[in-house]
Structure formats: structure tokens, C-alpha cells
N, C-alpha and C positions, 0 to 999 in steps of 0.2 A: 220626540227624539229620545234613543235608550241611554240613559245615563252613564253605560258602561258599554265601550266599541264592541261590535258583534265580534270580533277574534278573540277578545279575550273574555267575553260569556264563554263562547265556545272552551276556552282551555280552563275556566272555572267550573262552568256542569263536567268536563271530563277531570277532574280531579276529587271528585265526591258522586253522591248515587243522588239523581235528580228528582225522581217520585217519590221519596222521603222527603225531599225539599219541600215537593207543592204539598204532598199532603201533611205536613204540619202547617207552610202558610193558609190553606183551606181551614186549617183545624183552630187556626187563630184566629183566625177573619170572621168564620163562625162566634167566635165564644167572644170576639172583641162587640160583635153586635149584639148579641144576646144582653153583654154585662151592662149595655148603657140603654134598654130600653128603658126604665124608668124614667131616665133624661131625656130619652127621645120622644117620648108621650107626655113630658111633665105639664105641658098647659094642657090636656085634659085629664090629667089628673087631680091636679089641682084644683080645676074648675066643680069636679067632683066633689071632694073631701072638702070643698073653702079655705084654704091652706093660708096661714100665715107665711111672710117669709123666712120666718126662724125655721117653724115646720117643712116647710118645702125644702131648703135646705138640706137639715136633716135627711127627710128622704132620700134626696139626690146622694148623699154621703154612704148611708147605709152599704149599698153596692160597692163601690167603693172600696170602703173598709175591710166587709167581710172577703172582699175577692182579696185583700192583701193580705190578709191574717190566713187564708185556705192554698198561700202560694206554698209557703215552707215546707207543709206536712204533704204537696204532692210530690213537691221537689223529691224531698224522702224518699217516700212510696215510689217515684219512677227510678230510683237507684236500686232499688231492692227486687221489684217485679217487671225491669222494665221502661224505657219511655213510651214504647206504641202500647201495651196494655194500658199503663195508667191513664193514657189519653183516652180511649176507651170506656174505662171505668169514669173518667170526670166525663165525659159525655151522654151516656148512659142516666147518670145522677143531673144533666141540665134537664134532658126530656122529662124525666119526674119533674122536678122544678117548674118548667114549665105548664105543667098539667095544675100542679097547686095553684098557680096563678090565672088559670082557666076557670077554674072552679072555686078556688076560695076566698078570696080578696074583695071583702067586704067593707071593713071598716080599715083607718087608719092606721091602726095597729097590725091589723094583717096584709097592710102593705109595706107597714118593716120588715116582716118576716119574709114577704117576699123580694124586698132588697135583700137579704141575708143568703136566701136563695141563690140567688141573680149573681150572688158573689162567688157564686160554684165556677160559673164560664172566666170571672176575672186570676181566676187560680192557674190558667191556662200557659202564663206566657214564659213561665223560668223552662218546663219542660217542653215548650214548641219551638223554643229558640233551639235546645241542648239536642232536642233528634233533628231539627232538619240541619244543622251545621255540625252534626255528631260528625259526618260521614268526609269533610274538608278538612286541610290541611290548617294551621295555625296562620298563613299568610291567606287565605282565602274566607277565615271564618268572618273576620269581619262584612261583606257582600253577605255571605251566606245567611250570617242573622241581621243583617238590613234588610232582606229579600224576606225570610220570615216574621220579619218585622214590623216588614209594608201590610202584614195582616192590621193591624190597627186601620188601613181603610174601613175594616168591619164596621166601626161608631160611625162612620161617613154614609155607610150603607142604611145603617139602623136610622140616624136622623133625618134622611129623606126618605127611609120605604117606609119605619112605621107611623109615621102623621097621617096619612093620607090610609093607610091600613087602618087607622083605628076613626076616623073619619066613615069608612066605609062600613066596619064592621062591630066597631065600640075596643074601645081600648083593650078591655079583658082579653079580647077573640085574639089578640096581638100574641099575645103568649102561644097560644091552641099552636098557630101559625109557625109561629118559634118549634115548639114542640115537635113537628113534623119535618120542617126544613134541616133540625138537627144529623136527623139522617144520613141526610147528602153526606155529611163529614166523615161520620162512622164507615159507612161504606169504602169510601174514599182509602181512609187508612187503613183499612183492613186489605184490600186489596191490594195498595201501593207501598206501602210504608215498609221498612226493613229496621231492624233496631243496630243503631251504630255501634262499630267496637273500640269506642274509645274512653269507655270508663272500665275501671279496673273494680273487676266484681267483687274478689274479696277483698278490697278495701274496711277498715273498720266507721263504723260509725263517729269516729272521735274525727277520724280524718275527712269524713263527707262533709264534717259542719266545724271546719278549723277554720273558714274564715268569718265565723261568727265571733272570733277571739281577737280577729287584728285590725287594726285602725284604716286597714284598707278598705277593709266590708263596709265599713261604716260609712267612711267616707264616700263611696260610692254609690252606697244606698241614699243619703242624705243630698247628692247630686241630682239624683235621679225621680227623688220624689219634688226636684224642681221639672226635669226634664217630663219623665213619663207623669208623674203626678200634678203637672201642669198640662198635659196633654188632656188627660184621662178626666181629670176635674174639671176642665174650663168647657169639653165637648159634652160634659154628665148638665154644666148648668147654661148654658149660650142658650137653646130654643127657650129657657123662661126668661134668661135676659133678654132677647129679643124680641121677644112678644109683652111683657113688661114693660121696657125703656121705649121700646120704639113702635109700640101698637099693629106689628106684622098680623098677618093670619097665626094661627098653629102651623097650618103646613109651610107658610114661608117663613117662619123662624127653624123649623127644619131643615129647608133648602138653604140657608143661611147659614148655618152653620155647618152644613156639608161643605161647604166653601174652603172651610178652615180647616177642619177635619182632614180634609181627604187629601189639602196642602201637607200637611204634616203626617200622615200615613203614605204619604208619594216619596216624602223627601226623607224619610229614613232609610227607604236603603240610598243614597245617595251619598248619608251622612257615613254607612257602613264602608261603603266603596272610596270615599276623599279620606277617612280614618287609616284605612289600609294604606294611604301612601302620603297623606298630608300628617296622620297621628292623630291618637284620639284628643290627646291634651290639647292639641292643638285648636281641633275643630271645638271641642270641648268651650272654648275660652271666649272665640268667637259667639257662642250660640249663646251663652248665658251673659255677655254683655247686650246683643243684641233683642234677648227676652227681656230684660231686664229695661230696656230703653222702650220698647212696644209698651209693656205692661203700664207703663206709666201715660203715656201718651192716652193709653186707651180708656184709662179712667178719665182722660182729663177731655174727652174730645164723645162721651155720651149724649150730645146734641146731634150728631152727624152721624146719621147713618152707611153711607159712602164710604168713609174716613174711617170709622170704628172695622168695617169690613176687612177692609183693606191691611188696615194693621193687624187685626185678629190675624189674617192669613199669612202678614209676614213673619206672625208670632209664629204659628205653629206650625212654618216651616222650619224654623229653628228649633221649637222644644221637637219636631219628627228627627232633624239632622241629628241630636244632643244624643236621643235615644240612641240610632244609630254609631255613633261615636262611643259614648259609654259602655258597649254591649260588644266594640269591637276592643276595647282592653281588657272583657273579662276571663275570656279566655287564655289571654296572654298570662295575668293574673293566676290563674285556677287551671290550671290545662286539664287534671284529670277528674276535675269536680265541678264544672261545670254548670250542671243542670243544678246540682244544690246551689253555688254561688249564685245562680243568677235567678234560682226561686228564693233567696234571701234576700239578694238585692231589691228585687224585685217587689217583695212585701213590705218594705220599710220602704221604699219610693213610692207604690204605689197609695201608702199611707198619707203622703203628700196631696195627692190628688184628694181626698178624705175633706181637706182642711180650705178647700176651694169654693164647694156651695157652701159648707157651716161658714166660711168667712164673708164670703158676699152676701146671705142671707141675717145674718147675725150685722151686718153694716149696714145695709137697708132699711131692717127696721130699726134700728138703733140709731141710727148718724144718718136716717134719710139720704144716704147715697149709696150704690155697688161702687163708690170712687174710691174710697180706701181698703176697699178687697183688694181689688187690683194692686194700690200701690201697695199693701203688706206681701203680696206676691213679688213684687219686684223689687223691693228689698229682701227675700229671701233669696233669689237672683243671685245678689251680690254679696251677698255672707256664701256662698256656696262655692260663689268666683274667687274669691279667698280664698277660702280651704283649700280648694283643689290647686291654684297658682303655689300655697305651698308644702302641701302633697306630693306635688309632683316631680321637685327637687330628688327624692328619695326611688320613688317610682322609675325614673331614667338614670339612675346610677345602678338599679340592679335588676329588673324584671323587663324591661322598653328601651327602645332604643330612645334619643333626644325627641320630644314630641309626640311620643304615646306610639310610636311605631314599633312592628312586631322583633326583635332582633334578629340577627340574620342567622343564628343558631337555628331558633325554633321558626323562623321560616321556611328553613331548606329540611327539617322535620316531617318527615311522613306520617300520615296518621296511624297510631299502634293498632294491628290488626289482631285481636286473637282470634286461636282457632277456633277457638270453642264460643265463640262472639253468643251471647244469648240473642236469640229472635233476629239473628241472621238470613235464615231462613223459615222466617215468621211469615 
């Protein structure tokens, strides 16, 4: 059933350009699987290298990292050239990526580099959100980058095709595979894609990265690296936790965590669409009480496999809705900066995700349990439930309406059209 009535999709795709739409969510979907192969092959990887768990870790993070550290400077770069070039150009540079990992990945160490790599696709999501919701109005963008959003199915995709892919073929060939599928996406946007005119081109640089200066950015990146960086890190290390704690196959620790996965890549845009009319804070407050209560449970219930499932899924349907929520006040936030705010936000949250294998594997071997990962995740849950409950005093007295909603100023806002819109007619 569509979580948004067909009459009013229909008056949402007519108030924006809809082929920009799918082909950024394509172009995320892509790059969202791409960035979590490492985690999606990690038991035979592992099995490989003889991986301690501090080491495996590790690995898992690399990705991670370097995808959050390569968000800001595309962010950049797609103000200056572009958002459908620069998708292109970071596209272009995964197929290389891919090919190194086809051919080079021998040792240990050249499979942090190709984590490092791998973190090329996670640099994807500040400017796939900023072109497909470029083209919508301020009360619509939230749906729009839920809808872009739902690309995060991509890790859902990656953890049930490449198990059974590197089964068949050897992990390495995984990549080759990657490599060539990447196409589809380029294609896609070259064809489809139109560049939105709702960034102001000569803007100065001081003003593209001014909310690097205000306790808003912060605050919301630091949210965010519970929401996405809880997403992104617990789908990077679940197929070793599963095949670890509970003795699965490799491919059914896959399947298994597709489960979770794909809950929480469904139910982002969900979280974008109740945000447009429930408010982000709102939804907001909900989701990181309710991560926050899973996360604990779920260290404490690693006997059950059933029961671990189960709440995994209702976790990350809530860190998917959180996503979505978050992403529909940035706009509100940042109207003509966009695609920078939300590749800032985006790199410091997704640096959370970062601190998810190094924490479980670093508790493991240390404290003999992944129990206290978890529950230091859900205490950061709740230091975050704070901040943002009083954040947001400030936040509805000047920028949202009560509850994270869009105000009715910059709702009845049309999107700014220039004539001279670059790659308009791109």
C-alpha cells in the first residue's frame, strides 16, 4: 500500500520535474550499494585475511569514514559545476574504484585503501538529495528527499546480491560486477536528469558554507550521525554480527540483514511525508526515543535470534523515518544552500556511522560482548534527544512552524526560476 494517496503524488510529481527525481534516487541506490560492499562480503572477507575483531572493524569503518569526509568537497564542487555533472564525475571515479578492487586487493592493507575508495559512492547523498528535490517547492521537499532517500535500499540490495555473488564468483569478481552495473546509473542521468534552478549561482563561497558557522549545522549533523550514522554503520556490520553470534551461513547473514535494511530505506520516505505535515521535530523525538529503547534491548536479547531480528527491524525503521525527518527541515533551514548544508550535514553524521563497527568490534574483543556497542549507541540516542528538545525552542520561533513544520510563508513559495538556470537544458 503507497504511503502517500495517489492524488496527491499526482499534485506532488506536477509541482517539480520527475525524471530528475528517479534519476538521482537511481543514482543513490547505486552508490548506496556500492559504499557498503565491504560489509556485505565481510565474512568472506574475513575468512580471508583471518581478521581479528578490532581488525574487521576497522575495515567495516574505513568506508564509512572516507564516504563522510568526500561528502563536503562534492557538495562544493556541485555548486560550482553543477549537480548532474558532478554526479557524473563521482561516478565515473566509483567505476575506477571498482576496477582497483578487481585487480588489486591483495593484502590487508590494500583493502583499506579500497575501503577509502569505496568511500567515493558514500560522498553521493548531500548532492542526490539537492538535484532530485532541487526542482519542488519548500512544502513538498520533504516527500521529495524521502523519495531520494528511499535510495538507501541500495545497502539492502548489496547485502542480499553480493553474498551469493561472491559465493559464485570469489569476492574480488564482486567489484568487476560493481564496475559495470555502474553504468546503468550514468546513463540514466544523462538522459533524464535536468539541473534545478534553485541555487543562486553567484552566490559567494562564504555564503555556500555559512552554516558551518551556526549551531544549527551542528546540531543537526550530530543528530544525524545517530539517525544515518546508525543506519549506515549497523547495515556496514549486521552480516558479521550475524554470522558471528548466531552461526547463519554468509548468505543468510545477508538475507538477514536485508530484513533491516530495506525497513529502514522503505520507511524514509514515509518519515519525509508525516515530517511535511506531523514536523520534523516531531517525528524527530519519536524516532530517537524509540532507537534508543531497540538499541538496548538488542544487546541484551543476543541469545534470540527471532527477537534480535525483529527489533533490528523496528530499529531501523525508525533511524530510516529519523533520516527522513531530518532532511525535511533542511531545507527549511538553508533554502538556497542546500546541496552544501546537507553534504555537511551529511559528513559529520555519516561520521557516526564510522564509530558503529570500531565500537562493536573494539567491545568484543575487549569486554567479550557486541552488548555494550549497542548500548553506547543508545545512549548517544539520548544525549541527541536532548540537544535537539532544546534546539528546537529557537528553531520554531524563527525558521518552522510549532513541530518542525514548513511555515506558511515559504510554503505557498514557488520554486525560484532563473532564466539562465545552468543545465536546464542539459
Amino acid at each position: 500500500m503507497s504511503v502517500v494517496p495517489r492524488s496527491t503524488f499526482k499534485i506532488f510529481l506536477s509541482a517539480g520535474h520527475g525524471p530528475t527525481l528517479f534519476a538521482a534516487f537511481l543514482y543513490f541506490t547505486f552508490s548506496c550499494c556500492i559504499w557498503v560492499l565491504n560489509g556485505a562480503m565481510a565474512p568472506f572477507i574475513s575468512e580471508t585475511f583471518k581478521l581479528s575483531p578490532a581488525q574487521k572493524g576497522l575495515m567495516l569503518s574505513v568506508p564509512i569514514i572516507a564516504g563522510a569526509l568526500m561528502r563536503f568537497p562534492l557538495g562544493v564542487l556541485a555548486q560550482y559545476i553543477g549537480r548532474k555533472s558532478a554526479t557524473l564525475v563521482e561516478m565515473g571515479l566509483i567505476a575506477v574504484a571498482m576496477l582497483f578492487g578487481f585487480f588489486f586487493v591483495h593484502t590487508f592493507n590494500d583493502l583499506l585503501a579500497m575501503g577509502v575508495l569505496l568511500g567515493i559512492a558514500g560522498a553521493s547523498f548531500g548532492v542526490a538529495l539537492s538535484l532530485g528535490s532541487g526542482w519542488f517547492p519548500p512544502q513538498h521537499k520533504g516527500l521529495a528527499m524521502g523519495l531520494v532517500g528511499a535510495g538507501n535500499v541500495g545497502t539492502a540490495v548489496s547485502v542480499l546480491v553480493a553474498p551469493p555473488l561472491a559465493n559464485w564468483l570469489g569476492w574480488q569478481a564482486v567489484y568487476g560486477v560493481a564496475a559495470a552495473a555502474i553504468l546503468l546509473p550514468i546513463v540514466v542521468m544523462i538522459v533524464l536528469a535536468k539541473e534545478p534552478p534553485d541555487v543562486d549561482a553567484h552566490a559567494s563561497f562564504r555564503e555556500h558554507i555559512a552554516c558551518l558557522f551556526e549551531k544549527d549545522g551542528w546540531a543537526f549533523s550530530l543528530i544525524y550521525g545517530v539517525t544515518f550514522g546508525g543506519f549506515i554503520g549497523l547495515t556496514t556490520f549486521l552480516p558479521s554480527y550475524y554470522y558471528d553470534q548466531f552461526g547463519v551461513s554468509k548468505v543468510q547473514a545477508g538475507q538477514l540483514t536485508m530484513l533491516a535494511a530495506f525497513m529502514g530505506a522503505a520507511v524514509r520516505v514515509a518519515g519525509g511525508w508525516i515530517s511535511d505535515r506531523w514536523g520534523g521535530v516531531n517525528t524527530l523525538t519519536l524516532v530517537l526515543a524509540v532507537v534508543a529503547v531497540c538499541l538496548v534491548l538488542i544487546g541484551f536479547s543476543s541469545s534470540s535470534l527471532v527477537l534480535t531480528t525483529l527489533l533490528l527491524m523496528l530499529c531501523f525503521a525508525a533511524l530510516g523515518a529519523g533520516n527522513g525527518a531530518l532532511f525535511q527541515l533542511v531545507p527549511l533551514r538553508w533554502p538556497a544552500t542546500t546541496a552544501v548544508a546537507g553534504s555537511m550535514i551529511g559528513e559529520i553524521g555519516a561520521l557516526g556511522g564510522g564509530l558503529v563497527p570500531n565500537s562493536m568490534g573494539l567491545s568484543k574483543q575487549y569486554l567479550g560482548s557486541y552488548t555494550w556497542g549497542f548500548v553506547m549507541f543508545a545512549v548517544l540516542a539520548v544525549v541527541m534527544l536532548g540537544v535537539m528538545r532544546v534546539m528546537q525552542i529557537r528553531w520554531t520561533r524563527t525558521w518552522a512552524e510549532k513541530g518542525g513544520r514548513a511555515k506558511a510563508s515559504h510554503a505557498n513559495a514557488p520554486v525560484k526560476r532563473e532564466s539562465n538556470a545552468r543545465g536546464a537544458a542539459a
